[in-house]
C-alpha positions as protocol buffer text, in pm:
chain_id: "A"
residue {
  index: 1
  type: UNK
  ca { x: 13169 y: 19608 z: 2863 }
}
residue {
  index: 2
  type: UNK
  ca { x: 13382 y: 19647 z: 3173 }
}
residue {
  index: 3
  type: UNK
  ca { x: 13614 y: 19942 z: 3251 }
}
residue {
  index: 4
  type: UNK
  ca { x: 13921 y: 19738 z: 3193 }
}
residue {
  index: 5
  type: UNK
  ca { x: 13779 y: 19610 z: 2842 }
}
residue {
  index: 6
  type: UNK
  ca { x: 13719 y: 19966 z: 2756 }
}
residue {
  index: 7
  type: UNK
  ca { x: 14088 y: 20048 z: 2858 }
}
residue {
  index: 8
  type: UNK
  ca { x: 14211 y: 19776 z: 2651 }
}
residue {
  index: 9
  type: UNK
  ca { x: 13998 y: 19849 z: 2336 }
}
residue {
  index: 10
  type: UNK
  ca { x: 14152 y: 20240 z: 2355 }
}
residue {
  index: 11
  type: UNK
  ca { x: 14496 y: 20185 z: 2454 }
}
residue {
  index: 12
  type: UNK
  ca { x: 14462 y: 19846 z: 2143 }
}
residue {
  index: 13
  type: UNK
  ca { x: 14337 y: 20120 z: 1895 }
}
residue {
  index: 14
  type: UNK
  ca { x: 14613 y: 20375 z: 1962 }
}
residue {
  index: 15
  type: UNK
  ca { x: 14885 y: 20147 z: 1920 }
}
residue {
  index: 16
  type: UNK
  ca { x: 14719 y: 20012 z: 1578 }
}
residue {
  index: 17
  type: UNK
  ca { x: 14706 y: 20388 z: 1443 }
}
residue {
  index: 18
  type: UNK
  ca { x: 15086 y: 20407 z: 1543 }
}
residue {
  index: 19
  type: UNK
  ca { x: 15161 y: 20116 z: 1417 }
}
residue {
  index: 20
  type: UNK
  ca { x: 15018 y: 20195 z: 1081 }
}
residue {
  index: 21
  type: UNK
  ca { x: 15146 y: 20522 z: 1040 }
}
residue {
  index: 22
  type: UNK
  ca { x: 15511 y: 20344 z: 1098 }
}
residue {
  index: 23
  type: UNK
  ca { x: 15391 y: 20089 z: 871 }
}
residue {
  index: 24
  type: UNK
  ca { x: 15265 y: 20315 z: 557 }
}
residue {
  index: 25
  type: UNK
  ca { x: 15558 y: 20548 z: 641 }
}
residue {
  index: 26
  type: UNK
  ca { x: 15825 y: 20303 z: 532 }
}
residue {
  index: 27
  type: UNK
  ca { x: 15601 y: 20114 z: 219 }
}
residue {
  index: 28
  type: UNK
  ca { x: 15590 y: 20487 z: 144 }
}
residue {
  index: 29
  type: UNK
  ca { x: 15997 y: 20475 z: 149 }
}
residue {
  index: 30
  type: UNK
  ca { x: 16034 y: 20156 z: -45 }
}
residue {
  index: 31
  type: UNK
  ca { x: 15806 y: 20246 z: -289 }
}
residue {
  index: 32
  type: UNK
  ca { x: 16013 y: 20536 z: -364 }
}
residue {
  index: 33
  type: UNK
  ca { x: 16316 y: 20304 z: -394 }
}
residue {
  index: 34
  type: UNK
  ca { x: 16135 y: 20021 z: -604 }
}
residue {
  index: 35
  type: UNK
  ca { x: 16073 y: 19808 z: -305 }
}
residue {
  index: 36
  type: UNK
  ca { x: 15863 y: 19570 z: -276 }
}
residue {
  index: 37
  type: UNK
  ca { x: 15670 y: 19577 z: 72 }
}
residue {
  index: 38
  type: UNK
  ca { x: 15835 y: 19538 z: 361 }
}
residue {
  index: 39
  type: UNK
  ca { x: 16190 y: 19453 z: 450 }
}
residue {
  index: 40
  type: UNK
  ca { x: 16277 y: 19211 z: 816 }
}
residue {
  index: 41
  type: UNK
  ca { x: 16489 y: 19546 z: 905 }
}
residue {
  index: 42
  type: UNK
  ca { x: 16160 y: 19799 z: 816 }
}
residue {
  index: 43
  type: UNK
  ca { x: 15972 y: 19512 z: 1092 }
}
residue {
  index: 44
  type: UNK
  ca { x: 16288 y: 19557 z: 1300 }
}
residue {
  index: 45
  type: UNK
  ca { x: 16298 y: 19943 z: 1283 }
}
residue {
  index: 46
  type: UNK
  ca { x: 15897 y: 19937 z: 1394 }
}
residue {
  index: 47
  type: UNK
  ca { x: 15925 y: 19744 z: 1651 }
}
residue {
  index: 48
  type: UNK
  ca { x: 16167 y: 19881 z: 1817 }
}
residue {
  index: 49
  type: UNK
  ca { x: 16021 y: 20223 z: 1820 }
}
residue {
  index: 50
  type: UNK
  ca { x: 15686 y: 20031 z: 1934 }
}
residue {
  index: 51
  type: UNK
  ca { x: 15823 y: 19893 z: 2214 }
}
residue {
  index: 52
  type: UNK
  ca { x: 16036 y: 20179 z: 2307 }
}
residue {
  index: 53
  type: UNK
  ca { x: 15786 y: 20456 z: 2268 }
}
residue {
  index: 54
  type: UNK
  ca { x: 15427 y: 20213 z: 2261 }
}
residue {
  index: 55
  type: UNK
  ca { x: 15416 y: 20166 z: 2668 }
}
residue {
  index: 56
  type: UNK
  ca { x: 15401 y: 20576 z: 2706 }
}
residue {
  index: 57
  type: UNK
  ca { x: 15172 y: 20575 z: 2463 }
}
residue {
  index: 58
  type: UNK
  ca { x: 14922 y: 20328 z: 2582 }
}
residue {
  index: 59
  type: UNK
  ca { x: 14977 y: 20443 z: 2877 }
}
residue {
  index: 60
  type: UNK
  ca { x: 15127 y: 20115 z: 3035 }
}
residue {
  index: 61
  type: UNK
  ca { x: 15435 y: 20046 z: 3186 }
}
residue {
  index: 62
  type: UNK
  ca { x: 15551 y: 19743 z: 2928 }
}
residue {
  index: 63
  type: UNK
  ca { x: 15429 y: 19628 z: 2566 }
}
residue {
  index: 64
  type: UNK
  ca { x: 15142 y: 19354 z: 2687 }
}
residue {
  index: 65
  type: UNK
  ca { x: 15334 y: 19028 z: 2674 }
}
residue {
  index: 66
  type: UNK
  ca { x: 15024 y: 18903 z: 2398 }
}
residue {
  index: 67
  type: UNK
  ca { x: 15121 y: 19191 z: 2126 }
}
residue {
  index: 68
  type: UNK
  ca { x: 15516 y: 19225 z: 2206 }
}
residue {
  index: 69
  type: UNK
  ca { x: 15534 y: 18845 z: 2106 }
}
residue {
  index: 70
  type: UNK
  ca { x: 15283 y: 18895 z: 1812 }
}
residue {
  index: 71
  type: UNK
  ca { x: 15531 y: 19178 z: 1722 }
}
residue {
  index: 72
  type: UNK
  ca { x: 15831 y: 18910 z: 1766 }
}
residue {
  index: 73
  type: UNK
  ca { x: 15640 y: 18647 z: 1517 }
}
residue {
  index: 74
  type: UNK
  ca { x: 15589 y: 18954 z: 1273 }
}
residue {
  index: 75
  type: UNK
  ca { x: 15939 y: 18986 z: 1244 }
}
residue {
  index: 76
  type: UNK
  ca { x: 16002 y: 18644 z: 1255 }
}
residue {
  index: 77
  type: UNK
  ca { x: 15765 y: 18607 z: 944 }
}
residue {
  index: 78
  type: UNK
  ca { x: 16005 y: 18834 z: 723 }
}
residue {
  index: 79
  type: UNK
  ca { x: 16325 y: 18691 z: 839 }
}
residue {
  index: 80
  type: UNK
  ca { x: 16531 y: 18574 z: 590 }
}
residue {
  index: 81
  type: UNK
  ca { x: 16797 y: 18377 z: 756 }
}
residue {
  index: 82
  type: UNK
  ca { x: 16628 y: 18046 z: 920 }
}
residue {
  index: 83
  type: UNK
  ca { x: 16830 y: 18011 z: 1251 }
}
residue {
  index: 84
  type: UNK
  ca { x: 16740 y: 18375 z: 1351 }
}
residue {
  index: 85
  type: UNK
  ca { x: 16375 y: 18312 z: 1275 }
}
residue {
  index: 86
  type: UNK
  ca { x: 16428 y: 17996 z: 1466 }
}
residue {
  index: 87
  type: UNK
  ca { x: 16572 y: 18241 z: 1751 }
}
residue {
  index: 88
  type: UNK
  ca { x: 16287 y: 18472 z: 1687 }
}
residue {
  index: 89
  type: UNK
  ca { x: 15967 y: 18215 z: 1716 }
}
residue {
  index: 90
  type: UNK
  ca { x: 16146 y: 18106 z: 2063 }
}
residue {
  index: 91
  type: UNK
  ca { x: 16150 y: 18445 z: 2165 }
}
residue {
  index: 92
  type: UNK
  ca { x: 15824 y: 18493 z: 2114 }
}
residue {
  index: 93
  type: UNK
  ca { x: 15685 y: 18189 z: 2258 }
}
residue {
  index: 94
  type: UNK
  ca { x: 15878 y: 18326 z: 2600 }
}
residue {
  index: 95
  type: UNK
  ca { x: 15702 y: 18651 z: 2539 }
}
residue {
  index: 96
  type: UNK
  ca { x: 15396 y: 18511 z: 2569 }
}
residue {
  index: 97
  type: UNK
  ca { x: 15516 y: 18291 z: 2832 }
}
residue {
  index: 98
  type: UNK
  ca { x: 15587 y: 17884 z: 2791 }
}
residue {
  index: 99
  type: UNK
  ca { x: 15326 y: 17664 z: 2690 }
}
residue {
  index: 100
  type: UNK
  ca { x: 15030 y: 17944 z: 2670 }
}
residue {
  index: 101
  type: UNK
  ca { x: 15233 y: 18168 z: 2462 }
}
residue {
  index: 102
  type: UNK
  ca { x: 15288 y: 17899 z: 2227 }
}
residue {
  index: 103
  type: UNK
  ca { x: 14901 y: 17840 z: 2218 }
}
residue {
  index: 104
  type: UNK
  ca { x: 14921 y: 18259 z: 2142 }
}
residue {
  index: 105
  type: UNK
  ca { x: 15200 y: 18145 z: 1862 }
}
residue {
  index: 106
  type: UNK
  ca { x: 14974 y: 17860 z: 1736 }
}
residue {
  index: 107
  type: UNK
  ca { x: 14698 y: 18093 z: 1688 }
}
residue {
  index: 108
  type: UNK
  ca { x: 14841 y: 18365 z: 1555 }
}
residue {
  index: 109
  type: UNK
  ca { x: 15002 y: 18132 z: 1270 }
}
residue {
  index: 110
  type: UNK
  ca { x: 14703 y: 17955 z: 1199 }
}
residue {
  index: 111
  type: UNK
  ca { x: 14644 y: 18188 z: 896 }
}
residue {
  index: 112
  type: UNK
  ca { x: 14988 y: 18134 z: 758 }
}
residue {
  index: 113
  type: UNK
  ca { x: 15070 y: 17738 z: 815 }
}
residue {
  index: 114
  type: UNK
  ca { x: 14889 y: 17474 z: 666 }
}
residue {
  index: 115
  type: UNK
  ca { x: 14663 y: 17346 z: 938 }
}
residue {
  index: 116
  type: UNK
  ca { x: 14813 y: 16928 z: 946 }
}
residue {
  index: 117
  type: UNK
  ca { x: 15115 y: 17146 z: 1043 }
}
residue {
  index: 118
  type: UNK
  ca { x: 14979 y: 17335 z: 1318 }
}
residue {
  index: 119
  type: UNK
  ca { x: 14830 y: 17024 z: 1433 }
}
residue {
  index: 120
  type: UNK
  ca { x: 15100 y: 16892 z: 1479 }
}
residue {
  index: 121
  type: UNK
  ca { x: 15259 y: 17122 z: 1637 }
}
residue {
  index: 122
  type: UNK
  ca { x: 14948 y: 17209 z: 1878 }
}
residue {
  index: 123
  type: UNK
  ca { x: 14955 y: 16804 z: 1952 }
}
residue {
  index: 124
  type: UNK
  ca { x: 15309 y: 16837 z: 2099 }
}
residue {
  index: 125
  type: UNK
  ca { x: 15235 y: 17191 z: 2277 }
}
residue {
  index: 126
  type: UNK
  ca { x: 14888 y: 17020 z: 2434 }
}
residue {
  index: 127
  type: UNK
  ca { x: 14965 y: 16654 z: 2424 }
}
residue {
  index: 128
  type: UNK
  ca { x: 15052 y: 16395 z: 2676 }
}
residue {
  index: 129
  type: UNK
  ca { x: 15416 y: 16502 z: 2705 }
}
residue {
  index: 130
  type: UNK
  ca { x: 15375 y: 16868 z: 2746 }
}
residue {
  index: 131
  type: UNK
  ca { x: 15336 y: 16834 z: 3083 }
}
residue {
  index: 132
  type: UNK
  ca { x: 15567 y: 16745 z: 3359 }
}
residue {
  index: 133
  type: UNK
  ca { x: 15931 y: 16716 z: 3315 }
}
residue {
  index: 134
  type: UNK
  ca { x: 15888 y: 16681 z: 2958 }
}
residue {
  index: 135
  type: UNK
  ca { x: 15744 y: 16997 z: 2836 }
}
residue {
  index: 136
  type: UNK
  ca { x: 16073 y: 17170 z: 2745 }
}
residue {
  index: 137
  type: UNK
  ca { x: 16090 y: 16911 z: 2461 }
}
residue {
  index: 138
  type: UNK
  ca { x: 15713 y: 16899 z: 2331 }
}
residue {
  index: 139
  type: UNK
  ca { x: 15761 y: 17336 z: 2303 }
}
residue {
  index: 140
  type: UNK
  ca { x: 16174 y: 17268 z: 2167 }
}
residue {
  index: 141
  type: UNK
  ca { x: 15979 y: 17023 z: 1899 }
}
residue {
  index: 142
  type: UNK
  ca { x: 15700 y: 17231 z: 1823 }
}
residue {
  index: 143
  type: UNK
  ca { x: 15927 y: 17513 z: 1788 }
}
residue {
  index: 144
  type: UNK
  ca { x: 16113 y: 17343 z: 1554 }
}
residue {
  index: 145
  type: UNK
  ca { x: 15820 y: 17192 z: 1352 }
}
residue {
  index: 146
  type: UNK
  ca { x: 15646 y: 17581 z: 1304 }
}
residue {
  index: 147
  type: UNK
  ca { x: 16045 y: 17741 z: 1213 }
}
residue {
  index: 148
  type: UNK
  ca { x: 16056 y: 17466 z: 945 }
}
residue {
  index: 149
  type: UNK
  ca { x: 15716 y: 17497 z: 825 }
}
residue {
  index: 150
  type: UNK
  ca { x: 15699 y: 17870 z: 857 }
}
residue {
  index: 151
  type: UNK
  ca { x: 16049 y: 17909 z: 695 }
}
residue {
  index: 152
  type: UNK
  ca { x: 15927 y: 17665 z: 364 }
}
residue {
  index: 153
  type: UNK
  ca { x: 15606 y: 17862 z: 324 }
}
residue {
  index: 154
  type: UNK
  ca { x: 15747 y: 18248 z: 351 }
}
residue {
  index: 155
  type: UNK
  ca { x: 15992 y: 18126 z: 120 }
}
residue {
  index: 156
  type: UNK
  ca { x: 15717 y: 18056 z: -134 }
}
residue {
  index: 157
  type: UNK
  ca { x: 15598 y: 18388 z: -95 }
}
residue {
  index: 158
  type: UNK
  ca { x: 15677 y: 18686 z: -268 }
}
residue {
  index: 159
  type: UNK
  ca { x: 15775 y: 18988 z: -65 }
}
residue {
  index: 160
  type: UNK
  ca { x: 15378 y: 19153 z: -77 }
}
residue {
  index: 161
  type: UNK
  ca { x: 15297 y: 18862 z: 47 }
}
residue {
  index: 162
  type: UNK
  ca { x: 15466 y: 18810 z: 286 }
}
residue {
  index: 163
  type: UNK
  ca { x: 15406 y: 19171 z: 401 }
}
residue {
  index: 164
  type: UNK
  ca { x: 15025 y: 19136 z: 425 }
}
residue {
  index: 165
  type: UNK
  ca { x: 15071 y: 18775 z: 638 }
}
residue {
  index: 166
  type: UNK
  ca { x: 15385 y: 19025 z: 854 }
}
residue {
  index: 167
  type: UNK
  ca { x: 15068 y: 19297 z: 900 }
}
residue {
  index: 168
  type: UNK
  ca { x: 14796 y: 19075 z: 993 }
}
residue {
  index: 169
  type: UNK
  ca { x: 15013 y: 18892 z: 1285 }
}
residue {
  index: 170
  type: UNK
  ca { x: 15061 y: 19225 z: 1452 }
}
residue {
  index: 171
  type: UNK
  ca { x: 14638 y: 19301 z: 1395 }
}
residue {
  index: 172
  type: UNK
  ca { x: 14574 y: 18955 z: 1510 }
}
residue {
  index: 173
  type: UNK
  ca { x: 14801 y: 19011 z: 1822 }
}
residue {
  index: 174
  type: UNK
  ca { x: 14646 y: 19388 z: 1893 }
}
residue {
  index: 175
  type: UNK
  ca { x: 14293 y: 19214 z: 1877 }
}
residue {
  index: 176
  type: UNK
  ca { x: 14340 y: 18895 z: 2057 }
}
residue {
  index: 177
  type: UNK
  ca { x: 14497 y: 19128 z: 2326 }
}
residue {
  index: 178
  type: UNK
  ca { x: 14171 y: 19372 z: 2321 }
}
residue {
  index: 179
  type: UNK
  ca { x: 13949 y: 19110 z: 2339 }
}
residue {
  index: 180
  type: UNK
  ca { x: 14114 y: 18872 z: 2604 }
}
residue {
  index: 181
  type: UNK
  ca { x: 14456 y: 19079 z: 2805 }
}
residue {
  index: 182
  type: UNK
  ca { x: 14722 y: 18873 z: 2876 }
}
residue {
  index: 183
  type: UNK
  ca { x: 14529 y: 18533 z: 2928 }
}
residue {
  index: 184
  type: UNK
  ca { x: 14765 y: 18277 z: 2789 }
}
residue {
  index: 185
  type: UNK
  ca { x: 14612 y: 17983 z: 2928 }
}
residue {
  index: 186
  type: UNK
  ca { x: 14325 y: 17922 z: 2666 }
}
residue {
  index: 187
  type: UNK
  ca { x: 14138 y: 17597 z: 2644 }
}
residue {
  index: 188
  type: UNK
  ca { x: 14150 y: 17390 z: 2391 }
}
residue {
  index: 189
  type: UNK
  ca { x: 13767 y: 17469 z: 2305 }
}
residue {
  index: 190
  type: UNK
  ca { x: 13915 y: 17845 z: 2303 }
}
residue {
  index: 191
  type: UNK
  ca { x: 14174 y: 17749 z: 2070 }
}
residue {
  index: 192
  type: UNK
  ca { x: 13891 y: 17639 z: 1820 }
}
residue {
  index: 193
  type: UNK
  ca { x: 13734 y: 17935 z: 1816 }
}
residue {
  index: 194
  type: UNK
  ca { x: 14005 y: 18128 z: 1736 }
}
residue {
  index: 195
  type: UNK
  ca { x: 14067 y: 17973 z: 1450 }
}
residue {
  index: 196
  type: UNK
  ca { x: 13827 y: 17984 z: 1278 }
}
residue {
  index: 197
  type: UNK
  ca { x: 13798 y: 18350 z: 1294 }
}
């Protein structure tokens, strides 16, 4: 294992402990007030202090691009109000940055969506037309394909579960970050393998 693997596998594991202790610290609070898991302002609350106080912590300078966007599709899985998760998934697909952040989106969702779905989506991300001049529209309609899909199936969901689907994005994100940085630009073969973990 190289140094920088090493670096990434301690500062990964640090962040996870924080993010857990934030994490158990407010199920602790809504269990106290008959809550049910965890609220899109709770996900709001940690992430904020993650990305404010996460860097120092790691010892970086930023959030890596791969967990603050995991972070942003954590929140956006709790969001109840559909054009702000719609705002949300965009942000997150920047995060990442363009059409290899999406491919980080797409993976990250592929335990949550049904796979036709992601599919789909991964067709317009990787297809013919998401290159070029045209690529703005392939990631606006993929976007808009995952926000529907992602919207429909959290509403299904009760509030646990949509809290254990909200906590394994973020462990998906800190691991895919561990094990690969900030590469966005995964093959397709990549992609596979990901998925099926």
């Amino acid at each position: 294992m190289a140094c920088a693997d090493l670096d990434r596998l301690k500062s990964g594991n640090i962040l996870r402990t924080c993010f857990n202790q934030l994490w158990d610290k407010a199920l602790e609070i809504n269990e106290k007030s008959g809550i049910s898991g965890i609220s899109y302002n709770d996900m709001n609350a940690i992430v904020n202090i993650l990305r404010t106080d996460g860097p120092d912590i790691m010892g970086y300078a930023a959030l890596p691009p791969t967990i603050d966007a995991g972070l942003q599709m954590a929140t956006a899985i709790l969001d109840p109000n559909k054009e702000r998760m719609k705002a949300n998934v965009k942000k997150s697909v920047s995060l990442a940055g363009g059409a290899g952040g999406a491919s980080l989106v797409w993976i990250c969702l592929g335990q949550i969506l049904n796979p036709g779905i992601l599919a789909s989506a991964a067709a317009i991300f990787t297809g013919g037309i998401a290159g070029g001049i045209l690529a703005p529209v392939g990631i606006i309609g993929g976007v808009s394909l995952i926000v529907a899909s992602l919207y429909s199936t959290m509403q299904k969901m009760t509030p646990q579960e949509r809290t254990v689907k909200c906590h394994a994005m973020v462990m998906r994100a800190i691991d895919k970050w561990i094990k690969y940085g900030d590469k966005t630009d995964l093959t397709l073969e990549e992609k596979q393998k990901l998925m099926l973990r």
